[in-house]
C-alpha positions as YAML, in Angstrom:
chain: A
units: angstrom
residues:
- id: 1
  name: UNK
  ca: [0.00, 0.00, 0.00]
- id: 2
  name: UNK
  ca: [1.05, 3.37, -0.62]
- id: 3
  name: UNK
  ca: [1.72, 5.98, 2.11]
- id: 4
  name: UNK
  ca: [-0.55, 8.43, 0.32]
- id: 5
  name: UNK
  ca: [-3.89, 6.37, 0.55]
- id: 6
  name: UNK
  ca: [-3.61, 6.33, 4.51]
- id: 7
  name: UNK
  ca: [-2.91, 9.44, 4.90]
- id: 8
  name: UNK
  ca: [-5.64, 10.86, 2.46]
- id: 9
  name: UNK
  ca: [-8.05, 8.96, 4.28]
- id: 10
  name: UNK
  ca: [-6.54, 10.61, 8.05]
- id: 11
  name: UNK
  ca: [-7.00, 13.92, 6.31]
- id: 12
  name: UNK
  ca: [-10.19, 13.47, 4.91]
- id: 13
  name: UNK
  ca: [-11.26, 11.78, 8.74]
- id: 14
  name: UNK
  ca: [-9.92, 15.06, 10.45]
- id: 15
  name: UNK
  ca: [-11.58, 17.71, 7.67]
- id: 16
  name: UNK
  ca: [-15.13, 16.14, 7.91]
- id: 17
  name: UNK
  ca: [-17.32, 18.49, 9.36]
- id: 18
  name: UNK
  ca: [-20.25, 15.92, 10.28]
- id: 19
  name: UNK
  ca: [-19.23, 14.34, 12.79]
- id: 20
  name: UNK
  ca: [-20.39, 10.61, 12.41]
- id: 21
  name: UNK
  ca: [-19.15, 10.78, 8.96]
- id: 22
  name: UNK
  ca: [-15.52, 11.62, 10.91]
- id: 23
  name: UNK
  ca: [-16.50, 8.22, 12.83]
- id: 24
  name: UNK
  ca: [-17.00, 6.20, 9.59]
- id: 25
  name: UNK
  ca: [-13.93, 7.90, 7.89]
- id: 26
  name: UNK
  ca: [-11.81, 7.38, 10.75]
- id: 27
  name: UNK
  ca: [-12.46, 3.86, 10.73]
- id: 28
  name: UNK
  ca: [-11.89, 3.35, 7.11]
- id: 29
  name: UNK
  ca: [-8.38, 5.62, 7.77]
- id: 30
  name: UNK
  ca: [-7.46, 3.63, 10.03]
- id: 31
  name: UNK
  ca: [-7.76, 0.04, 8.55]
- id: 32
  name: UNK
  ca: [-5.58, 1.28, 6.07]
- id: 33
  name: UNK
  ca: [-3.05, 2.68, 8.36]
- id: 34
  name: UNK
  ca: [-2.39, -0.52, 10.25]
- id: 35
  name: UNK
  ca: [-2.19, -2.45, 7.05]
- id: 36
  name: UNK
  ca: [0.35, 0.24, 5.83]
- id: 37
  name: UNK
  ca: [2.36, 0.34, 9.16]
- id: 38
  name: UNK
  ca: [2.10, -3.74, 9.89]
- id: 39
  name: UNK
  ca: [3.96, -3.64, 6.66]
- id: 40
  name: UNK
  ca: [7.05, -0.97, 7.98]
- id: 41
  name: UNK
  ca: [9.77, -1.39, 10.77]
- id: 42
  name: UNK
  ca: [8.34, -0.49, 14.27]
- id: 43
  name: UNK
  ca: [11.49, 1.91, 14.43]
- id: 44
  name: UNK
  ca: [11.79, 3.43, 11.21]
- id: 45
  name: UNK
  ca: [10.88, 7.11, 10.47]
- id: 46
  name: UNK
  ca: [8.21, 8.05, 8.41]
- id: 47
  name: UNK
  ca: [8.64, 11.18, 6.23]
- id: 48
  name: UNK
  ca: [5.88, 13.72, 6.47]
- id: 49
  name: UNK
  ca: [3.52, 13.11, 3.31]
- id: 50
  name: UNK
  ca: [0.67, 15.90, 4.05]
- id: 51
  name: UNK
  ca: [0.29, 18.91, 6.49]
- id: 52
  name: UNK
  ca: [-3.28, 18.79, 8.64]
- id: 53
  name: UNK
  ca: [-5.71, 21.33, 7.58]
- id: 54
  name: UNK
  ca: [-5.29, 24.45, 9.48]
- id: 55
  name: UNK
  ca: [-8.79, 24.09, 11.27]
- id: 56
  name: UNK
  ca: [-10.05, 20.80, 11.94]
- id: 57
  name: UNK
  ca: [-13.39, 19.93, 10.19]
- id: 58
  name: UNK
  ca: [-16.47, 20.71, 12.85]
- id: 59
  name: UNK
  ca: [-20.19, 21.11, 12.25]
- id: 60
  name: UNK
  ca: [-22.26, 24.69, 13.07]
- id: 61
  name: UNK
  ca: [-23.48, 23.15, 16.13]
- id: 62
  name: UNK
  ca: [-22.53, 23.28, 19.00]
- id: 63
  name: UNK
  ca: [-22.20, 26.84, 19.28]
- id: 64
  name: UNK
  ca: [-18.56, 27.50, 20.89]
- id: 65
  name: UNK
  ca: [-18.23, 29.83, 23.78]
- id: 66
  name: UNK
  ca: [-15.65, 30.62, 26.59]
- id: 67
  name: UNK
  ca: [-16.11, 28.21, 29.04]
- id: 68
  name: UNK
  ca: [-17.91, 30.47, 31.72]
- id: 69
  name: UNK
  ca: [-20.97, 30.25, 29.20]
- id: 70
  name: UNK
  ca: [-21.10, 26.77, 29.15]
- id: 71
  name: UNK
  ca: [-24.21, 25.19, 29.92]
- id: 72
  name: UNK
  ca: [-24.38, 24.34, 33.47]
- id: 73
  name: UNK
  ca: [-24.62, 20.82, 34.52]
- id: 74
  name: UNK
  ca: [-26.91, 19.67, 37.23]
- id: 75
  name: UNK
  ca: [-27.09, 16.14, 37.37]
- id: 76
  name: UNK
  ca: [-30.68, 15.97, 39.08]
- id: 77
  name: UNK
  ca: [-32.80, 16.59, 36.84]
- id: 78
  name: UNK
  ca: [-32.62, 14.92, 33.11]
- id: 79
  name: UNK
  ca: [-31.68, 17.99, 31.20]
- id: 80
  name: UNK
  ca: [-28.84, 18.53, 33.81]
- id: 81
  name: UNK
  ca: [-27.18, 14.62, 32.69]
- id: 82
  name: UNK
  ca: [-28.01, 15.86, 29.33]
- id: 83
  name: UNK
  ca: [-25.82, 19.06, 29.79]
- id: 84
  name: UNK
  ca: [-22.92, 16.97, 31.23]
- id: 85
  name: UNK
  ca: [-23.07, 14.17, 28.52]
- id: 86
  name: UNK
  ca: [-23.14, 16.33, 25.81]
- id: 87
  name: UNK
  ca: [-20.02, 18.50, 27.47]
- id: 88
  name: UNK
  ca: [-18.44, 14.98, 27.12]
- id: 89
  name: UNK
  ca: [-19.53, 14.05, 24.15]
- id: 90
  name: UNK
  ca: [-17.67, 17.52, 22.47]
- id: 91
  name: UNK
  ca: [-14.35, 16.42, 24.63]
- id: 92
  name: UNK
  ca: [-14.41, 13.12, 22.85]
- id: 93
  name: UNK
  ca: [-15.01, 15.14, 19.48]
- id: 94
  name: UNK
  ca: [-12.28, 17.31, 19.59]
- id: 95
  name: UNK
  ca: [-10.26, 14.09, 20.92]
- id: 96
  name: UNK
  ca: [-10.76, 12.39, 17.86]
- id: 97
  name: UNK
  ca: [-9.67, 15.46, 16.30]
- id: 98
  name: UNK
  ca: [-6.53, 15.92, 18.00]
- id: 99
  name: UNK
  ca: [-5.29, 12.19, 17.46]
- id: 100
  name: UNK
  ca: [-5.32, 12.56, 13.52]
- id: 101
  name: UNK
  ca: [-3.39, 15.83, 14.21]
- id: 102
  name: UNK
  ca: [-1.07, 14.51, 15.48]
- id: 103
  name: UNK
  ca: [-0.67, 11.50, 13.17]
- id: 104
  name: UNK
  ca: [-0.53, 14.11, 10.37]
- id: 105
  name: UNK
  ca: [1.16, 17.00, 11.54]
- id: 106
  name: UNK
  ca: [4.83, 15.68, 13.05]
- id: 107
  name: UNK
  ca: [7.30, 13.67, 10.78]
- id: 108
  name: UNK
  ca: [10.07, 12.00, 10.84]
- id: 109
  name: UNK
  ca: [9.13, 10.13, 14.14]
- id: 110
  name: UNK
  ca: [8.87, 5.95, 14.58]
- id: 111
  name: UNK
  ca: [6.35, 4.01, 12.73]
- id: 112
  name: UNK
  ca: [5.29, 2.93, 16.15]
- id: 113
  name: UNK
  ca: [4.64, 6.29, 17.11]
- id: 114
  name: UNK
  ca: [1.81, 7.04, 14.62]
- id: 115
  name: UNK
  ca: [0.35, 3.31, 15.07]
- id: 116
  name: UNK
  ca: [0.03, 4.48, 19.09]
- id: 117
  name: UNK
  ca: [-2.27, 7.56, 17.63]
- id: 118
  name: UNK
  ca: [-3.86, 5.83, 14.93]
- id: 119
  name: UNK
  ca: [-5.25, 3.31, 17.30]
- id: 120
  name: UNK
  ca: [-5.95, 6.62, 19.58]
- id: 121
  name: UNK
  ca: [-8.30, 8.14, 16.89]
- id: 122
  name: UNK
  ca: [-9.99, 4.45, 16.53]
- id: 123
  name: UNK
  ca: [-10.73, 4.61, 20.01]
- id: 124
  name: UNK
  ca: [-11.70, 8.56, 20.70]
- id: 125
  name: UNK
  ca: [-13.91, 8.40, 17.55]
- id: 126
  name: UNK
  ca: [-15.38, 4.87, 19.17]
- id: 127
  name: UNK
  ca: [-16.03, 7.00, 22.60]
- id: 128
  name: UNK
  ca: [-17.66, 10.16, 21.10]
- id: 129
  name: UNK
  ca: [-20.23, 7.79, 18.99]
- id: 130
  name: UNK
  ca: [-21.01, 5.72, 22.30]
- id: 131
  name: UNK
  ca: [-21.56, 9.05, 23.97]
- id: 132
  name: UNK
  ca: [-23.72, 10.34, 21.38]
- id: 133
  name: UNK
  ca: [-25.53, 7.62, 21.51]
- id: 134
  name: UNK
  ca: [-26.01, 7.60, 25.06]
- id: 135
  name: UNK
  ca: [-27.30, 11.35, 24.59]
- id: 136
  name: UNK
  ca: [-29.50, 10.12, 22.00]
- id: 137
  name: UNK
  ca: [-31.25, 8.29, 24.71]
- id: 138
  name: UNK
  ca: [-32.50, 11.26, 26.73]
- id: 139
  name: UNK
  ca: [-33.74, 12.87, 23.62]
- id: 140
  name: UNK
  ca: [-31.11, 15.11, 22.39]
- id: 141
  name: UNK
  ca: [-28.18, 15.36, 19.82]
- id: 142
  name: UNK
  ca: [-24.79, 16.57, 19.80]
- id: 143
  name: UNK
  ca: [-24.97, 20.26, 18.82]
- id: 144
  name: UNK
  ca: [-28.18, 20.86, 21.09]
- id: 145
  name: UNK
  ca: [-26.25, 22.86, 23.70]
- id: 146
  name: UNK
  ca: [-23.16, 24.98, 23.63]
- id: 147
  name: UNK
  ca: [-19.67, 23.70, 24.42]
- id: 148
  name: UNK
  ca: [-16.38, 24.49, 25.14]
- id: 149
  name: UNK
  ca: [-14.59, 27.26, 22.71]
- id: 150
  name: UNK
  ca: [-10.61, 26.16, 24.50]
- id: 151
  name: UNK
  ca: [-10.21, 22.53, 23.92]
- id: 152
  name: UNK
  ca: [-8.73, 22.89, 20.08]
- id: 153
  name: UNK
  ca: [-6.31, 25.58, 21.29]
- id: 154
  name: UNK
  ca: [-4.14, 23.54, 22.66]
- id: 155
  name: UNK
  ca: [-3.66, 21.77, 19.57]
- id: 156
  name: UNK
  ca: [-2.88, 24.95, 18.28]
- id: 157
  name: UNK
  ca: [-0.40, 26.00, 20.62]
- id: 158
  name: UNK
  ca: [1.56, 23.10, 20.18]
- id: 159
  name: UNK
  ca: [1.59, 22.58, 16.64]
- id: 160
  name: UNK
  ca: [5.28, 23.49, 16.29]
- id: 161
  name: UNK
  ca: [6.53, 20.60, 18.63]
- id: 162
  name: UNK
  ca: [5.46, 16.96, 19.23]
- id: 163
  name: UNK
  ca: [7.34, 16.81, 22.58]
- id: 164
  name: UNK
  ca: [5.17, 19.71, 23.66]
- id: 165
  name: UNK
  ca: [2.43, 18.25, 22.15]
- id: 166
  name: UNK
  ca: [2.73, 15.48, 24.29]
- id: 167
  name: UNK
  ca: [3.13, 17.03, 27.65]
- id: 168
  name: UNK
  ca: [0.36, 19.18, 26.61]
- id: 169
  name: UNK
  ca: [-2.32, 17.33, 25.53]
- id: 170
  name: UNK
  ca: [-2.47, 13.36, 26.69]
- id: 171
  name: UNK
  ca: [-0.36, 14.14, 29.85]
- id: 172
  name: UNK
  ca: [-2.23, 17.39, 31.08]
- id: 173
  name: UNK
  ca: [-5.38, 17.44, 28.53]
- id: 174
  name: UNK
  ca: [-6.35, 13.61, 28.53]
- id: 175
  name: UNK
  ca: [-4.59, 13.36, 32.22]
- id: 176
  name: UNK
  ca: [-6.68, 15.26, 34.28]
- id: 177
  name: UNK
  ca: [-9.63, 12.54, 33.12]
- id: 178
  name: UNK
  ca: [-7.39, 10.12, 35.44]
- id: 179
  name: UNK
  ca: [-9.09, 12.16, 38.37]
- id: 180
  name: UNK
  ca: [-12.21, 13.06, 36.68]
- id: 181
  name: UNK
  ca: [-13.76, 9.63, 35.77]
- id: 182
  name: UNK
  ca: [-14.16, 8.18, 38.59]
- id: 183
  name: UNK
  ca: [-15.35, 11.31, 40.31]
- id: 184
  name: UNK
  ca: [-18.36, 11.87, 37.24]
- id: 185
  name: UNK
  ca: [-19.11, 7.90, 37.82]
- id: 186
  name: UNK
  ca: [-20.09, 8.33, 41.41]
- id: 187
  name: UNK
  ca: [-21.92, 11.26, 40.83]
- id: 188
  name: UNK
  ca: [-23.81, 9.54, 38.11]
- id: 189
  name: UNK
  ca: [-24.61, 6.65, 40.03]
- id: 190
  name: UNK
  ca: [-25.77, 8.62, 43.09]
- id: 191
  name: UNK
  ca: [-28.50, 10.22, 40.68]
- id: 192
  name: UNK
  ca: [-29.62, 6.34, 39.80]
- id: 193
  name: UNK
  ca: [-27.58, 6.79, 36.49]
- id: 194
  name: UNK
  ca: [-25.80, 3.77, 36.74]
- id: 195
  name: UNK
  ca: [-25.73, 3.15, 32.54]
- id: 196
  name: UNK
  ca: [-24.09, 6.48, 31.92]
- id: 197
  name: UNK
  ca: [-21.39, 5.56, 35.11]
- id: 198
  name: UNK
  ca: [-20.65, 2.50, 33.40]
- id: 199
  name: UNK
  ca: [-19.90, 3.56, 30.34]
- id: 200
  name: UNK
  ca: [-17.47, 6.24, 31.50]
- id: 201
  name: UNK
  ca: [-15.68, 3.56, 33.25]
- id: 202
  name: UNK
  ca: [-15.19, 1.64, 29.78]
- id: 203
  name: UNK
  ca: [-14.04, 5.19, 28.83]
- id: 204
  name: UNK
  ca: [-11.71, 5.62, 31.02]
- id: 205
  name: UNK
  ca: [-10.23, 2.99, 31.02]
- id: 206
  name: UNK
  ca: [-9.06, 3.20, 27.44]
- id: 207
  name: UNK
  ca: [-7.87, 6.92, 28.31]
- id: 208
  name: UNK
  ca: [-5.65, 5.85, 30.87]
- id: 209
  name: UNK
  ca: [-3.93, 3.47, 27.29]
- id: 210
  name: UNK
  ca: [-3.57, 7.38, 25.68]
- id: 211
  name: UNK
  ca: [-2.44, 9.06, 28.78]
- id: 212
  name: UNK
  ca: [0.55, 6.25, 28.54]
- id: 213
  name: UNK
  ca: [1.19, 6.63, 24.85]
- id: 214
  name: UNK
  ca: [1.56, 10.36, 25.43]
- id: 215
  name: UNK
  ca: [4.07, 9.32, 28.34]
- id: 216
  name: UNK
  ca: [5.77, 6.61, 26.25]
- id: 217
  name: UNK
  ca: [6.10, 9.42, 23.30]
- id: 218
  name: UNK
  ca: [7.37, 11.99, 25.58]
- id: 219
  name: UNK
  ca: [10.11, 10.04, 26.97]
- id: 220
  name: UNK
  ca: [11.38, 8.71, 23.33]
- id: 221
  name: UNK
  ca: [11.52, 12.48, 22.18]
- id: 222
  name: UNK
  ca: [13.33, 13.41, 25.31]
- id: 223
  name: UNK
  ca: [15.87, 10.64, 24.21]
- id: 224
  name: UNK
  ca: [15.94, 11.30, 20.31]
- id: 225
  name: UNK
  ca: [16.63, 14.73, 21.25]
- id: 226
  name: UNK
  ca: [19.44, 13.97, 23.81]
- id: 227
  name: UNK
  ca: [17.85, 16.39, 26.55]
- id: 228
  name: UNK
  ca: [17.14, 14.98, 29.95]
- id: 229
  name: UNK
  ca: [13.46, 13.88, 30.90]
- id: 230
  name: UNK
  ca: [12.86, 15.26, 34.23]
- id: 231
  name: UNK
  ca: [14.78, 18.84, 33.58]
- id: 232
  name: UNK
  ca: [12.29, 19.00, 30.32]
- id: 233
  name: UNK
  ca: [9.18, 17.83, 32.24]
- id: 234
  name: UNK
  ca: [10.34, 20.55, 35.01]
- id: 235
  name: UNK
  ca: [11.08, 23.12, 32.52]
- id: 236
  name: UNK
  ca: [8.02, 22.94, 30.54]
- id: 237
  name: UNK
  ca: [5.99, 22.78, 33.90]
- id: 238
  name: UNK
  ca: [7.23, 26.11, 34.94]
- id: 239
  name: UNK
  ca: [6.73, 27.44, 31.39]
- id: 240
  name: UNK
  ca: [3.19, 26.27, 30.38]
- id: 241
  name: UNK
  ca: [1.85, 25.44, 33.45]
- id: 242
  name: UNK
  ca: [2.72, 27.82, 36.03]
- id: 243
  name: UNK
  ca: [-0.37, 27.56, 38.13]
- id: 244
  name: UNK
  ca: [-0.16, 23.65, 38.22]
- id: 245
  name: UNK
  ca: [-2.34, 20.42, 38.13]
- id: 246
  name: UNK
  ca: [-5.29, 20.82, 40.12]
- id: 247
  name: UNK
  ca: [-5.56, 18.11, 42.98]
- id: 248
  name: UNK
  ca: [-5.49, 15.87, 44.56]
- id: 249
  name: UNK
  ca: [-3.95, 13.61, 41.99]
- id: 250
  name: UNK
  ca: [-4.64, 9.75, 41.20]
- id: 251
  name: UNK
  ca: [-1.36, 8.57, 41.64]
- id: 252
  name: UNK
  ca: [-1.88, 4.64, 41.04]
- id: 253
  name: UNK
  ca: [-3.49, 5.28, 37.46]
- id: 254
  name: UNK
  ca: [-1.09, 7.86, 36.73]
- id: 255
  name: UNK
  ca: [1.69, 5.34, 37.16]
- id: 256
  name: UNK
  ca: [-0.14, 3.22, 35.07]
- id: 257
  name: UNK
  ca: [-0.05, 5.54, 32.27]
- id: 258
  name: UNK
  ca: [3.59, 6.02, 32.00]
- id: 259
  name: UNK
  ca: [3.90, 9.11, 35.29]
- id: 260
  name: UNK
  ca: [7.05, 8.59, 36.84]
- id: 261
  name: UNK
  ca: [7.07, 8.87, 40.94]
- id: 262
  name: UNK
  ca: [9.23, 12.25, 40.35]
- id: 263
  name: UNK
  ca: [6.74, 13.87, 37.77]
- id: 264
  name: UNK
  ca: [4.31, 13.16, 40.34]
- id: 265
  name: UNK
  ca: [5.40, 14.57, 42.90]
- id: 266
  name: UNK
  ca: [6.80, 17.71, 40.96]
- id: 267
  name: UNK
  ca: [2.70, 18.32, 39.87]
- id: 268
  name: UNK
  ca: [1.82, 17.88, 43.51]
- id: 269
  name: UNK
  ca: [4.19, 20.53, 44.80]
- id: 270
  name: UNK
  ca: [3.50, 24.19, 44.46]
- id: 271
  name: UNK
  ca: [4.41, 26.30, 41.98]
- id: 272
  name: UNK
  ca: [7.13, 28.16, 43.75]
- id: 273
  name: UNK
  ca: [9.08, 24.51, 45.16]
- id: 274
  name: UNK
  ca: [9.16, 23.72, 41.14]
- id: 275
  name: UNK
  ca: [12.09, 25.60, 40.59]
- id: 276
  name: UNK
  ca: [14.05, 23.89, 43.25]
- id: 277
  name: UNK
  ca: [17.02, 22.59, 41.52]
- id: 278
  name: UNK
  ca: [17.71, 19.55, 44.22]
- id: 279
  name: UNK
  ca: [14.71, 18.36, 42.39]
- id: 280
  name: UNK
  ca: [16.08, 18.02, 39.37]
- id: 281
  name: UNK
  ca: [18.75, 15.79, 40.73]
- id: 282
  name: UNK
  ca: [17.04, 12.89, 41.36]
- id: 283
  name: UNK
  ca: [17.07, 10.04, 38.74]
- id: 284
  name: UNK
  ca: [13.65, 9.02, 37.20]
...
């Protein structure tokens, strides 16, 4: 197969601006991405064939706004679970979004590397239909409320660099579902939602499987780039997230997906004890 035919099909996946037409075409993208790759060397480097498009494909609705306009999201009532699922249901959008992103945008990295985010866009695309679906069954649609304006910017901001692509978006982005999961399942359940609570476990689990890619990834750049891991994680900490990682943190599933006992405890210190070079000292 040739390397153009995949990576049509990833661009035409991430341009689509319905979005279960981006389900479909992701699927089809990525059948023909692991028949390319299962052909290729694990390690070798694949040449960039295709930028991205500069804007991700997305339909009119939902209407983006800053995220104090947000719908709230009650859980008592119906509408409220509605609210919440469909605030989901957008993350798990823009997810699928981000994964062909970065398949397309970064060359020149591991074949290995873009079958970790191929089978990431398999698997957001897979979440944000189950979600929809799961909408569907209290009588509404994606695009019925607003949502978030932020999430793409991310993507945006770290467009120039896949090593700050992946500290920025599976291991602060996707992370902070490691907390949020099992938090939204137990608030589900205590409104007798235990359907909805159930399938965000399923969800989360497979986000704790991207949380470690983006770990995995993070560390190889580190290494391809001959710069230390922990004085990059540090450094990029104190540059991008100065305020920190809102607590407290779930430190078992974050060492499952690929935090080391130093980056954890860096993200649980405050900002100013960061900068402590002792810190830096310690091996990972």
């Amino acid at each position: 197969m040739r390397a153009v035919e995949p990576v049509e099909l990833a661009r035409e996946a991430l341009a689509s601006r319905d979005p279960m037409q981006k389900v479909v075409l992701t699927r089809q993208a990525v059948t023909a991405w692991q028949e390319w790759l299962a052909q290729l060397d694990p390690a070798e480097p694949l040449p960039g064939v295709l930028a991205p498009p500069p804007a991700p494909g997305a339909p009119d609705k939902p209407e983006l706004v800053s995220p104090h306009r947000v719908a709230k999201r009650k859980l008592g009532a119906e509408q409220g679970r509605a609210i919440h699922l469909h605030a989901l249901t957008h993350i798990e959008f823009v997810a699928t979004n981000l994964a062909w992103d970065a398949v397309l945008r970064f060359a020149d990295l591991p074949a290995a590397y873009y079958a970790d985010w191929v089978q990431v866009a398999l698997e957001e695309a897979r979440h944000f239909e189950l979600l929809a679906e799961r909408l569907g069954s209290l009588g509404h649609q994606y695009g019925d409320f607003t949502a978030h304006a932020g999430l793409w910017q991310m993507a945006e901001k770290t467009a120039e660099d896949p090593l700050l692509r992946m500290m920025l978006v599976p291991r602060y982005l996707e992370a902070r579902a490691l907390e949020a999961v099992p938090i939204m399942q137990q608030k589900f359940r205590a409104v007798g939602d235990a359907e909805t609570a159930e399938l965000l476990g399923l969800i989360g689990e497979e986000e704790v499987g991207h949380v470690a890619a983006g770990s995995r990834w993070f560390g190889a750049i580190c290494t391809q780039r001959g710069v230390d891991r922990q004085r990059c994680f540090a450094d990029l900490l104190q540059q991008h997230l100065p305020r920190g990682v809102k607590g407290p943190l779930n430190r078992g599933v974050r060492q499952q997906a690929g935090f080391t006992d130093w980056e954890l405890d860096l993200l649980e210190q405050g900002p100013d004890a960061r900068g402590r070079a002792p810190s830096w000292s310690h091996s990972v």
